[in-house]
C-alpha positions in Angstrom: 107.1 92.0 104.1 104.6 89.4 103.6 101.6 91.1 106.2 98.2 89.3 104.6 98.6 85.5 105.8 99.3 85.5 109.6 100.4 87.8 112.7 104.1 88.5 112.3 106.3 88.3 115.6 107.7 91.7 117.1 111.2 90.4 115.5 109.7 90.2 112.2 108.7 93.6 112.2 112.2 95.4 113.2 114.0 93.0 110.6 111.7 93.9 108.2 111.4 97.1 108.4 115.2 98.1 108.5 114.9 96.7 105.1 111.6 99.2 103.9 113.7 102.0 105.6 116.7 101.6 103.5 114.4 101.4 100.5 112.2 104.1 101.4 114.5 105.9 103.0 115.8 108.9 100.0 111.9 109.8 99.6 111.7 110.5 103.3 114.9 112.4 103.1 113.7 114.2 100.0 110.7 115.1 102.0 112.9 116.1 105.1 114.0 118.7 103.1 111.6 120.2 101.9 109.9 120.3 105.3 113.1 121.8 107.1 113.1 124.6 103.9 109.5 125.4 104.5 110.3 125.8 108.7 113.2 128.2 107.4 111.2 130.4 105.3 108.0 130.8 108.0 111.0 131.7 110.5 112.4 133.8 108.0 109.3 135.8 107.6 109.0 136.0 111.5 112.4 137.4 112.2 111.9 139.6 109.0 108.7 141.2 110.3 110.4 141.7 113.7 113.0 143.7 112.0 110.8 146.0 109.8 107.3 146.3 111.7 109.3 146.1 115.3 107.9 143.8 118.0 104.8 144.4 118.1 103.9 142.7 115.2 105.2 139.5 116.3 102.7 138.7 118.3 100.1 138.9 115.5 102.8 136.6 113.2 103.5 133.9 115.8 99.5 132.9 116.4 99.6 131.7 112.3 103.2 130.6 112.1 102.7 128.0 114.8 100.2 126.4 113.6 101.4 126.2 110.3 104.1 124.8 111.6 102.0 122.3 113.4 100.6 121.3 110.3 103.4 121.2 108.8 104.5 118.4 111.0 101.6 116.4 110.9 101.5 116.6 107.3 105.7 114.9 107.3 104.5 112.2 109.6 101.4 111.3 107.6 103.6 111.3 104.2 106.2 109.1 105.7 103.1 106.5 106.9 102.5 106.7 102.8 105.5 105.9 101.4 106.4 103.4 104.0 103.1 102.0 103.5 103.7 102.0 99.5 107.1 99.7 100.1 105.8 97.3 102.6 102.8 96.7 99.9 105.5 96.4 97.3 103.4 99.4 95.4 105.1 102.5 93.9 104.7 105.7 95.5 106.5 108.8 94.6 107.4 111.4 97.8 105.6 113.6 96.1 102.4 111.9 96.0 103.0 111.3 99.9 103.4 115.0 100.5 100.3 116.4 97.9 98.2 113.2 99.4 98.6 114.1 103.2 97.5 117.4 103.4 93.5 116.2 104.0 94.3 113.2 106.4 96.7 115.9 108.3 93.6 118.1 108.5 91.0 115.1 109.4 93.6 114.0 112.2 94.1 117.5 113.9 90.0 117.4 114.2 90.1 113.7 115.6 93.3 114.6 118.1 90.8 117.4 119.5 87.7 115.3 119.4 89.7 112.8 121.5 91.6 115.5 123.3 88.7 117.8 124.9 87.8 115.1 127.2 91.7 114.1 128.0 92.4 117.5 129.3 89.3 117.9 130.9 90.3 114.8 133.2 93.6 116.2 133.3 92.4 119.4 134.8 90.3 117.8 137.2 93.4 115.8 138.4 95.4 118.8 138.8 92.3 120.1 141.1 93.0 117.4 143.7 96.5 119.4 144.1 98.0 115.5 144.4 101.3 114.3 142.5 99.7 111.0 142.9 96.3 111.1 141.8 97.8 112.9 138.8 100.1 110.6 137.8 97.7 108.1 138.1 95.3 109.4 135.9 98.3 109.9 133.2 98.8 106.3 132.8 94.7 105.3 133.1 94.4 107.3 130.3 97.6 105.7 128.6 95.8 102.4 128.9 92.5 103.9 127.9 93.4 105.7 124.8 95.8 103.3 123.4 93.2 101.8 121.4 92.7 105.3 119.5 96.7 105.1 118.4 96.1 104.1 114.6 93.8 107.2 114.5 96.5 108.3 112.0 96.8 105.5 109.7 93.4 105.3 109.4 92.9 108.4 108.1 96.0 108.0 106.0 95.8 104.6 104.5 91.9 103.8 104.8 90.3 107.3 103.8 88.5 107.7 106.7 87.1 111.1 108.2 87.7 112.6 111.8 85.2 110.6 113.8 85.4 107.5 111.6 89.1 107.2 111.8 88.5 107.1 115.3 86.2 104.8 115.4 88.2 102.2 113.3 91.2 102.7 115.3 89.3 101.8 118.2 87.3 98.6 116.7 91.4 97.7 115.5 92.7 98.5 118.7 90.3 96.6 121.4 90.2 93.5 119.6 94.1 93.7 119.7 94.6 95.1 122.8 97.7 92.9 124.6 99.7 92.6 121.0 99.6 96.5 120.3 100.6 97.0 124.3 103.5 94.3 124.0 104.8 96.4 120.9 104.6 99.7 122.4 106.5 98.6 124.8 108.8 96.9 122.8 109.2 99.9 121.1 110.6 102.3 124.1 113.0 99.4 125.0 114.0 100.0 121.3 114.5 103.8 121.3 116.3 103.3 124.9 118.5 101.0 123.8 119.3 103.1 120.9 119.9 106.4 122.4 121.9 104.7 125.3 124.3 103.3 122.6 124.2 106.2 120.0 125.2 108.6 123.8 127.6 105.7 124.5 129.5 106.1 121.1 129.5 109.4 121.3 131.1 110.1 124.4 133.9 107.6 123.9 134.7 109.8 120.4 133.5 113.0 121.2 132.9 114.0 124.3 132.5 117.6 123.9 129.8 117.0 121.3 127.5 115.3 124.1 128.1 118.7 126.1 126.7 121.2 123.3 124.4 118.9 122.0 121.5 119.9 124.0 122.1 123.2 123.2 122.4 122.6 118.8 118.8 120.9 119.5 117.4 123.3 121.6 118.6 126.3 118.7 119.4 124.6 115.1 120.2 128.3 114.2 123.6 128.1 116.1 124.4 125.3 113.2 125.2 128.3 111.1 127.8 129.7 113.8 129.7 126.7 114.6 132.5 124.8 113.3 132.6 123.0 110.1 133.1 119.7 112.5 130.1 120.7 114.8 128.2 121.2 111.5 129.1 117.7 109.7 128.6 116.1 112.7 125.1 117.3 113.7 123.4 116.8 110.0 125.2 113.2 110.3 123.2 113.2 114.0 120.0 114.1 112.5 119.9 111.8 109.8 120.9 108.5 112.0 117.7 109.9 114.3 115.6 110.7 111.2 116.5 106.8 110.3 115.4 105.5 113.5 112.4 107.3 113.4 111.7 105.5 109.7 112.3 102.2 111.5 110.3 103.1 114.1 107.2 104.7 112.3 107.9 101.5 109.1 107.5 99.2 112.6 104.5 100.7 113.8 102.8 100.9 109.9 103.5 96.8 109.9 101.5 96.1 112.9 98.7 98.2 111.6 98.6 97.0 108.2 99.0 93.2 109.5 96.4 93.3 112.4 93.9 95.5 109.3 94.6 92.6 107.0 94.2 89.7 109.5 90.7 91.3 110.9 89.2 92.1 107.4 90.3 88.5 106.9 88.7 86.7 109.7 85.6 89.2 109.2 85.4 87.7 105.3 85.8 84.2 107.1 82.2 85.0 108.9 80.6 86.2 106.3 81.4 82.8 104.0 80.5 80.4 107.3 77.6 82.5 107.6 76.6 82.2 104.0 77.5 78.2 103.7 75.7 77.7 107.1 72.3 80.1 105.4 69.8 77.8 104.5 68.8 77.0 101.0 65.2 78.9 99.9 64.0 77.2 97.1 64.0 78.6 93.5 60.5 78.9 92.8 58.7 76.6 89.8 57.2 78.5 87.0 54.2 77.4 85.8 54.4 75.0 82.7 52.5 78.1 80.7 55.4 80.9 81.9 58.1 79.2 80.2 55.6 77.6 76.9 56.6 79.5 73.9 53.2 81.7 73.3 50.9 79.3 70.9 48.6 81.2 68.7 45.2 79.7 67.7 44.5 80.5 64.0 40.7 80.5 62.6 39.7 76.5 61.8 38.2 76.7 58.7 35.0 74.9 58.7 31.7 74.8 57.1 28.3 75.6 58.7 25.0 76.7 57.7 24.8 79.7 59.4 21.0 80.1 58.1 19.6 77.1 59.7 21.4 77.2 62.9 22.7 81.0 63.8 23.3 80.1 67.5 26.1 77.9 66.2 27.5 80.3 63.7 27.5 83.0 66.0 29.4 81.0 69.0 31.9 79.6 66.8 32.4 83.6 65.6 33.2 84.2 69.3 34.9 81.6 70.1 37.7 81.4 66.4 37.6 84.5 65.9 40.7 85.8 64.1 43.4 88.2 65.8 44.2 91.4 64.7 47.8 91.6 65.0 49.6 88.9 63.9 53.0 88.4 66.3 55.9 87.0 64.2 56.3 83.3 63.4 58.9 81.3 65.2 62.2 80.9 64.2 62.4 77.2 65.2 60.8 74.7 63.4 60.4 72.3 67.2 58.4 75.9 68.3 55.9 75.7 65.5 55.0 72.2 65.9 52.7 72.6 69.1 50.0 75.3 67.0 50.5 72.7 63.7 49.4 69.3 66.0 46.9 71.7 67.5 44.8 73.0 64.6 44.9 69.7 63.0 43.2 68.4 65.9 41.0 71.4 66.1 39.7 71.3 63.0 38.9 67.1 63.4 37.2 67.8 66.4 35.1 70.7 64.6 34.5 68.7 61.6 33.0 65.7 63.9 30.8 68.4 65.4 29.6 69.4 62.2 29.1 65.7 61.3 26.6 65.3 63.9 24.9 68.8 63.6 24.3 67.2 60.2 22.5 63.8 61.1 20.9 65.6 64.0 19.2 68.2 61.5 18.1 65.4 58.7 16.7 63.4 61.5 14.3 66.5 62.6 13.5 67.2 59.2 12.6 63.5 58.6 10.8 63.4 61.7 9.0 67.2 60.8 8.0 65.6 57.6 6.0 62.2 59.1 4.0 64.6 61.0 3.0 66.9 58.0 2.3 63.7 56.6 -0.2 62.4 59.6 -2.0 65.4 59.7 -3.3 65.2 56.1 -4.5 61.6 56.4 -6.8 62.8 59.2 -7.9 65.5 56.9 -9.4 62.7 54.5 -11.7 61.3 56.8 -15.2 62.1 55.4 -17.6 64.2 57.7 
């Protein structure tokens, strides 16, 4: 069942999912048994304890058995939803993986089904105040339309991981924004098991009529299975497995519509995300400074000559200024790295050696100068007195 790439007609889903049933459907038998085993030994222990402790102690049994019993049930319906779920993804999925795997979903939808349920029955009760048939009824189907939304409170919790109140929460953000296609389905749905029941009483009554009479009475008490005929017995396992069938269909159906409207909305939710990436505008990367991304250029000591006795100002700024590092960082590997500090030094040390050219000339010109004053001072020495 191809459920990623667009909505899939009501049709669709019952063709398909006759097909996942008959696939999936000896893992859900598999787990039908052991569910109707585990329902035989809690009624076991009941009607044992009635025997040895007496009555009395039934009442203290019954509390702990029904619920178990409860959970029981929830935890078959939310390992069906599994493997059903497996097969339409086309995934392997074992019936014992379904059954060790529902246990906690079970759990997180019996505290969702009583967050959602406190304020059901409290509108209930008030409706039964009013003492009206109608205003009753009318509040049953506002709250059918009302709570629909919450419907794949299950299958979240099964198939997405999500807790009590989130499960709720994403069945109800699924739900709204689907609202008329999961209401067309539901309805669909109880034309289906109508339809079915009406044919499967029809066929029945035209080949066994006294079947249909102690039917309702088999149903009502399986342990009368054990006390009837051979016939009666074949004939109501072969009745519960066409219903446990149907039910597969029915539950594979419903698992289709989730998974398709899950896939379609993460889909169109990815959709908005890209347009509202593409549509984002661009921010600039920003430049780096020409220095940030220069490979670090180390200035190494010119060597030069100066006469640090006749001109220590000099000596000592050029000391400052060139003086040597201490640590020495590694040479570069590429030869095109090494060529800015080699063009630099040369042209450093021209620069420094045209400074000391002119230091030179400028100190032969003062002593030349120094020396024709000496030189007028001892003619005006001669003069006689």
């Amino acid at each position: 069942m191809d459920i990623k790439n667009a909505p899939i007609s009501f049709f669709s889903l019952i063709f398909h999912s006759l097909k996942v049933a008959n696939q999936a459907f000896g893992s859900i038998l598999s787990l039908f048994i052991i569910f109707v085993v585990l329902i035989a030994l809690v009624i076991g222990a009941v009607v044992g304890s009635l025997f040895l402790w007496g009555p009395r102690y039934l009442f203290i049994l019954y509390i702990p058995a029904s619920i178990f019993l409860g959970f029981l049930n929830f935890v078959f319906m939310t390992a069906i939803i599994q493997i059903l779920a497996a097969k339409i993804e086309r995934r392997g999925f074992s019936a014992w993986e379904g059954l060790t795997g529902s246990i906690v979903p079970s759990f997180y939808f019996i505290l969702s089904s009583i967050i959602l349920g406190i304020p059901v029955y409290l509108l209930l009760f008030a409706a039964m105040l009013t003492h009206s048939t109608i205003v009753y009824v009318l509040c049953i189907v506002a709250l059918f339309f009302v709570t629909l939304p919450f419907t794949f409170t299950l299958h979240a919790a099964a198939l997405r991981d999500e807790g009590p109140i989130s499960a709720l929460r994403y069945s109800w953000e699924l739900g709204s924004r689907n609202y008329l296609r999961i209401l067309l389905t539901v309805v669909g749905l109880i034309l289906l098991m109508l339809l079915f029941f009406l044919a499967l009483g029809c066929a029945i009554k035209a080949f066994w009529p006294e079947l249909l009479v102690q039917l309702p009475f088999y149903l009502a008490m399986p342990v009368l299975l054990f006390q009837s005929k051979i016939t009666f017995f074949v004939a109501l396992i072969l009745f519960y497995l066409i219903c446990l069938y149907f039910f597969s269909v029915i539950q594979c159906i419903w698992t289709g519509l989730f998974l398709n409207l899950d896939y379609m909305s993460r889909s169109s939710l990815n959709r908005e995300l890209e347009n509202a990436m593409a549509n984002a505008p661009v921010v600039p990367e920003p430049i780096q400074p020409s220095y940030a991304v220069m490979p670090d250029v180390m200035i190494k000591q010119a060597s030069i000559r100066t006469d640090a006795d006749a001109d220590p100002d000099t000596a000592r700024h050029l000391d400052q200024v060139y003086s040597a590092q201490e640590h020495l960082p590694q040479s570069l590997e590429q030869e095109e790295d090494r060529m800015p500090t080699i063009l630099f030094d040369e042209e450093m040390a021209k620069q420094l050696a045209e400074n000391e050219e002119r230091m030179r000339l400028s100190k032969e010109q003062a002593a030349k100068r120094k020396e024709d004053d000496q030189q007028q001072s001892i003619k005006i020495s001669d003069k006689p007195l």
